[in-house]
C-alpha positions in Angstrom: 252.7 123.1 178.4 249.6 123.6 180.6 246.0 123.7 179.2 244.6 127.5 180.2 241.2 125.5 180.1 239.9 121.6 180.5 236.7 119.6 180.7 236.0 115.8 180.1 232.5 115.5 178.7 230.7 113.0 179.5 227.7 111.3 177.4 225.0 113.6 176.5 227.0 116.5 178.2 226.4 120.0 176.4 228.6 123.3 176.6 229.6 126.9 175.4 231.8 129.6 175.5 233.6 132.8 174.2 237.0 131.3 173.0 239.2 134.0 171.8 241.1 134.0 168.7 244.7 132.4 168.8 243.9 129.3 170.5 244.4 125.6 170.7 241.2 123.5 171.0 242.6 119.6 171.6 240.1 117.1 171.0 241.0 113.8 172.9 238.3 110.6 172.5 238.6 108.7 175.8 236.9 105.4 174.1 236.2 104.0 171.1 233.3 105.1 169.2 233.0 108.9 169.7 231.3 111.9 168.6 231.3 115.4 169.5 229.1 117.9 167.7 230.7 121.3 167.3 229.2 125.0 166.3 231.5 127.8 165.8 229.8 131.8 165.7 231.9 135.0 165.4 231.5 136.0 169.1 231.4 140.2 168.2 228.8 139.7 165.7 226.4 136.0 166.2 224.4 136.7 163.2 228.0 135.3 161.1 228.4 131.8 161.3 230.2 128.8 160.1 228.7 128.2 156.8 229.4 124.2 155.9 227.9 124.5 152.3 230.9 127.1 151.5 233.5 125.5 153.7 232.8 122.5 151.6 232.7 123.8 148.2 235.5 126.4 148.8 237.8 123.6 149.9 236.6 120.8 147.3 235.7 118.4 149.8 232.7 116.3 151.3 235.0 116.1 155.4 237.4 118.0 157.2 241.0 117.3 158.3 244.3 118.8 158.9 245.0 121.5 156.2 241.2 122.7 156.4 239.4 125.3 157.6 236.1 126.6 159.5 234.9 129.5 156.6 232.0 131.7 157.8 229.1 132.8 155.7 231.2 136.1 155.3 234.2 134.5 153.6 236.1 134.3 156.6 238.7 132.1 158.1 236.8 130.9 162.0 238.9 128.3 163.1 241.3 125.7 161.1 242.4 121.6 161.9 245.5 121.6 162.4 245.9 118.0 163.6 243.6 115.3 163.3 245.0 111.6 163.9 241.3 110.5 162.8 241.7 111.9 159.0 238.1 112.6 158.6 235.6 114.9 160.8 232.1 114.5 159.5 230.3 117.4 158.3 227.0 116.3 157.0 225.3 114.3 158.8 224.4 116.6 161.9 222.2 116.4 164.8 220.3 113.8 166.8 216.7 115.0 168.5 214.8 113.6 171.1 212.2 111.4 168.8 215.0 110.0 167.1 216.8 109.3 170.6 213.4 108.1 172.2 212.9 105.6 168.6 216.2 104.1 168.9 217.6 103.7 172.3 214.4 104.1 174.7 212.3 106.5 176.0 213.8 108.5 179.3 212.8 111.2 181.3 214.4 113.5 183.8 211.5 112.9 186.1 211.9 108.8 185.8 216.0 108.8 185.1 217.4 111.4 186.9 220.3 112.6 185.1 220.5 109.6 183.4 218.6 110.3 180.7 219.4 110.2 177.4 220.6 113.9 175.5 220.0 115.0 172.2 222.3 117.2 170.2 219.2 119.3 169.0 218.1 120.1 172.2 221.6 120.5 173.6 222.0 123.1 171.0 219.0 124.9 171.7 220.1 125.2 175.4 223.2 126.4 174.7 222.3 129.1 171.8 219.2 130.5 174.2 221.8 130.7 176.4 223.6 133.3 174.5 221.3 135.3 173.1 220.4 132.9 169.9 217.6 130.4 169.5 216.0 127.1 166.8 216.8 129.7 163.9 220.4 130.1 164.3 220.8 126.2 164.4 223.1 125.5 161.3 225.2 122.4 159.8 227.9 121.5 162.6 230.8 119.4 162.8 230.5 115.7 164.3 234.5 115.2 165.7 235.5 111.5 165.3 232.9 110.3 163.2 233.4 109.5 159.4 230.2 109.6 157.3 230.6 108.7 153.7 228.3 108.3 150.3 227.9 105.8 147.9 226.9 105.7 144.3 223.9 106.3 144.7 223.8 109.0 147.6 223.6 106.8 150.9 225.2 107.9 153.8 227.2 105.2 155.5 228.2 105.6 159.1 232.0 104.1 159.2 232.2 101.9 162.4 235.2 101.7 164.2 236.7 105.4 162.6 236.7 106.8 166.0 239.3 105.2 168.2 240.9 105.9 171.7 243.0 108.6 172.1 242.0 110.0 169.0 243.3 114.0 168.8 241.7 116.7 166.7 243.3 120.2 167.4 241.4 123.2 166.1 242.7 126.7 166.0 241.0 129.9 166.5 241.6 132.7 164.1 238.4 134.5 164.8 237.2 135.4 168.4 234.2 132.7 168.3 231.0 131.6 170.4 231.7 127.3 170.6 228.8 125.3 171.0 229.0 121.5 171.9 227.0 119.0 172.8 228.8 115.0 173.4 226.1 113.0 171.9 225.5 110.6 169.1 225.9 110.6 165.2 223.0 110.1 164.4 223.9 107.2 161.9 225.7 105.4 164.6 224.2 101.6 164.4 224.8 100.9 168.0 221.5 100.3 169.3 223.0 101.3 173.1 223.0 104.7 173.8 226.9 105.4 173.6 228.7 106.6 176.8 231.9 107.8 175.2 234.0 110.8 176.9 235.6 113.3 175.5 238.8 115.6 176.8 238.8 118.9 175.8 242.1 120.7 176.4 242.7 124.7 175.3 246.2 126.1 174.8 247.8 129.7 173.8 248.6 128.7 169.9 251.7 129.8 168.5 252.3 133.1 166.2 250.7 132.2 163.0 253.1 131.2 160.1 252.5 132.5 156.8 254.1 129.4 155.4 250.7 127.2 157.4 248.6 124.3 155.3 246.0 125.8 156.7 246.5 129.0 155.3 248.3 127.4 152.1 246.2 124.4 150.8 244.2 126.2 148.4 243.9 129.8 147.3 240.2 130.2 148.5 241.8 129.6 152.3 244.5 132.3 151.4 241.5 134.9 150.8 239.5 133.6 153.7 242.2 134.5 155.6 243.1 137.5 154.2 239.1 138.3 155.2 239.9 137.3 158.5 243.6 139.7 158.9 241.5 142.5 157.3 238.7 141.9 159.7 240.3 142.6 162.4 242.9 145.1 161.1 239.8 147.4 161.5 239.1 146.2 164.7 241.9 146.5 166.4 243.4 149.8 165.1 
């Protein structure tokens, strides 16, 4: 089958767009070691977003992987994984910014490095969201694709090296018409000390009619309604 839509993103490379509902989003790392930072909005309405504290706690989980879902901060379903070779996307660890960027790999400049210079994902964002109509305030928890960020005993975070590998695949599927912000840049846990130039392929598809019988839909009851919030949604919509 052909892609209706692809893009390689290259390091620090940012991007958004209206993807309607009942896609395929295929997540492909092209090298080890990488990270995409994802934002999903419900494109009719931007002030609903995905909400990661409910996502989380609705789903009794810390990370994301096939069987989950995106839930917005109106109890409904945005987007689920339906395949993920990786077995963990990160969800808490979020965004770099430029004094974090500037501490740990350098200080660069567009006016001294051309377009060489190193991106952050808060900036990125804030492109992006002014972009469409939204600005710093409706920056919220993403999603970091490929990275695996995990806690100890004592609350750490720990950045898992070598979780991200080549030809990695995480496939993502709309059920909500959705605004996608991305930016390719670092996790900010990453303990490479070289800015990482890692590309990512993103491929989108026509998805399949949804199954009732679906993990996404079926792994736990609080999915179930989420969908059900999403199907009634845009029952109203559409009729």
């Amino acid at each position: 089958m052909q892609p209706i839509f692809e893009k390689t993103f290259h390091a620090g490379e940012k991007w958004s767009a209206l993807v309607s509902r009942g896609k395929i989003l295929r997540f492909t790392a092209l090298a080890d070691g990488a990270n995409t930072a994802v934002m999903a909005y419900n494109a009719a309405d931007l002030t609903e977003r995905y909400n990661m504290p409910d996502t989380l706690k609705a789903q009794h989980t810390a990370f994301l992987t096939k069987g989950n879902i995106l839930m917005s901060d109106n109890g409904r379903a945005m987007a689920s994984v339906v395949w993920d070779s990786t077995g963990w996307i990160d969800t808490i660890s979020g965004l770099t910014d430029k004094k974090f960027t500037d501490a740990k790999y350098g200080v660069t400049t567009y006016q001294k490095n051309s377009n060489d210079y190193y991106r952050n994902g808060y900036d990125n964002f804030i492109v992006e969201l002014v972009r469409n109509g939204l600005s710093a305030r409706d920056i919220m928890p993403n999603l970091n694709l490929f990275s695996k960020i995990s806690c100890d005993e004592e609350g750490n975070m720990l950045y898992a090296k070598g979780h991200g590998k080549k030809d990695g695949v995480i496939m993502l599927r709309t059920e909500m018409d959705v605004l996608l912000i991305m930016s390719n840049t670092p996790n900010p846990l990453d303990e490479r000390d070289k800015y990482p130039s890692v590309p990512v392929r993103l491929e989108i598809y026509k998805a399949a009619p949804l199954d009732i019988t679906d993990i996404c839909i079926n792994s736990r009851p609080e999915n179930k309604r989420a969908f059900d919030n999403t199907w009634k949604y845009y029952a109203l919509k559409d009729n």
